[in-house]
N, C-alpha and C positions, 0 to 999 in steps of 0.2 A: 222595091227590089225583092225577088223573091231568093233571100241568101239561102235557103234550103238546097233550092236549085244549083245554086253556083259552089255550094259546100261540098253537094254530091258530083259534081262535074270535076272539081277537081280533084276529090279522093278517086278519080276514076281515071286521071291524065296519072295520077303519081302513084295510081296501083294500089291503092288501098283505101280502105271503110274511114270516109269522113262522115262525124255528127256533130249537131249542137250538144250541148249536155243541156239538163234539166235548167242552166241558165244561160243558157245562150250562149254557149263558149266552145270554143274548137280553137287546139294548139296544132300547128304543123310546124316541123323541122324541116330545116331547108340548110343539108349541113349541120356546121353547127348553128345555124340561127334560127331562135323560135319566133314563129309568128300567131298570134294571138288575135282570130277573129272574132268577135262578139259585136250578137245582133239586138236594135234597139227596138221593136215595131218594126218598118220599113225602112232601116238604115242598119249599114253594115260599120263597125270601128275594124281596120287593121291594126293591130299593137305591136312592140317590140320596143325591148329595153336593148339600152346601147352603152349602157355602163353606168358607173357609181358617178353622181354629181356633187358627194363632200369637196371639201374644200377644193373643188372645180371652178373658181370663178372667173381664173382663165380662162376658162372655155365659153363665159357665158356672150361676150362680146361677137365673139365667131357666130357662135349658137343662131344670137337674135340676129344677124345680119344673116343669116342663113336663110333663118324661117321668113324674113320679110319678101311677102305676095308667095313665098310659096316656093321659089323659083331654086333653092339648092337643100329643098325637102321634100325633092321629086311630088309636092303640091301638098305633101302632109305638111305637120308642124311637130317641132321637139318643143319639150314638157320637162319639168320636173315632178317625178311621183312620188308628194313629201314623207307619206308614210315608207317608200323604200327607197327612199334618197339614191333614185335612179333617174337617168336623162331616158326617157319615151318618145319615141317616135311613133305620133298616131297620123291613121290621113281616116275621114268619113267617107265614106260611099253609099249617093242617094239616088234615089230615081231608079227606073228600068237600065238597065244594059242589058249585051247579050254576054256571052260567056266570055269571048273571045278579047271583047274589050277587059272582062272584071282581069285573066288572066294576064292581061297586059300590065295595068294596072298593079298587081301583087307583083308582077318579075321586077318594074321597076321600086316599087317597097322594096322587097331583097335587098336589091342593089345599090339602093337609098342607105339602106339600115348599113350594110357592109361598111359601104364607103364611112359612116359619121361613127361607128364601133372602130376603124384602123385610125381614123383622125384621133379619138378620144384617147386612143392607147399613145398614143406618139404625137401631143398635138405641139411640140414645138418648131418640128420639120414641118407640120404640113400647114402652119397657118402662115410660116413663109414664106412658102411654094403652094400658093393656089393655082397654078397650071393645071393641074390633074381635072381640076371640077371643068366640064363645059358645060354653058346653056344651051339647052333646047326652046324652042319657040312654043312645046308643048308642056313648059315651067317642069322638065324633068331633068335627072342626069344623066350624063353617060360617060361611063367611067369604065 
């Protein structure tokens, strides 16, 4: 995957100057939500923190039925980041794409990340009402 490419493609869709830094990291705001790309060799990580996971252990049950195959973390997975006791939402991206796909790809991350940041915030109403989540056949949401 050549993430240079698709770093500079999309500072160029959203009107301004995307770079790696000296370690491989590029943040963009999308709103208020940041997205946090970094490159490994030939593989791209999407990142985003989706709130504080202390004493969340309500939430972990949702969580892991979430993350299983992928299918209501738009194909990422949530994480815990023990050193800043936050819930992450990461997905990997390997291999060649073109633009058009990676871009698809990130709108649903956003949308990903949104949706599991409103549940965190208010997860008493929404683990009663899973109405809102649907599946896609392409393990994404749409919300």
């Amino acid at each position: 995957m050549n993430s240079e490419k698709m770093i500079s493609e999309l500072g160029r869709a959203l009107g301004i100057d995307l770079k790696f830094s000296d370690a491989g990291v590029c943040g963009v705001m999308f709103d208020n939500d940041e997205i946090i790309l970094e490159r490994h060799e030939d593989q791209l990580y999407l990142i985003a923190e989706l709130g504080p996971a202390s004493a969340r252990e309500d939430a972990y049950k949702r969580l892991l039925t979430a993350n299983y195959l992928g299918l209501e973390c738009g194909q990422g997975t949530v994480g815990i980041d023990k050193n800043r006791e936050e819930f992450v939402l990461h997905r990997l991206l390997d291999g060649e794409m073109d633009y058009v796909v990676f871009e698809k790809i990130l709108a649903t991350f956003v949308q990903t990340v949104r949706y599991w940041k409103e549940w965190l915030a208010e997860p008493k109403p929404m683990v009663e009402n899973n109405a809102r989540i649907q599946h896609l056949p392409s393990g994404s949401l749409k919300i």
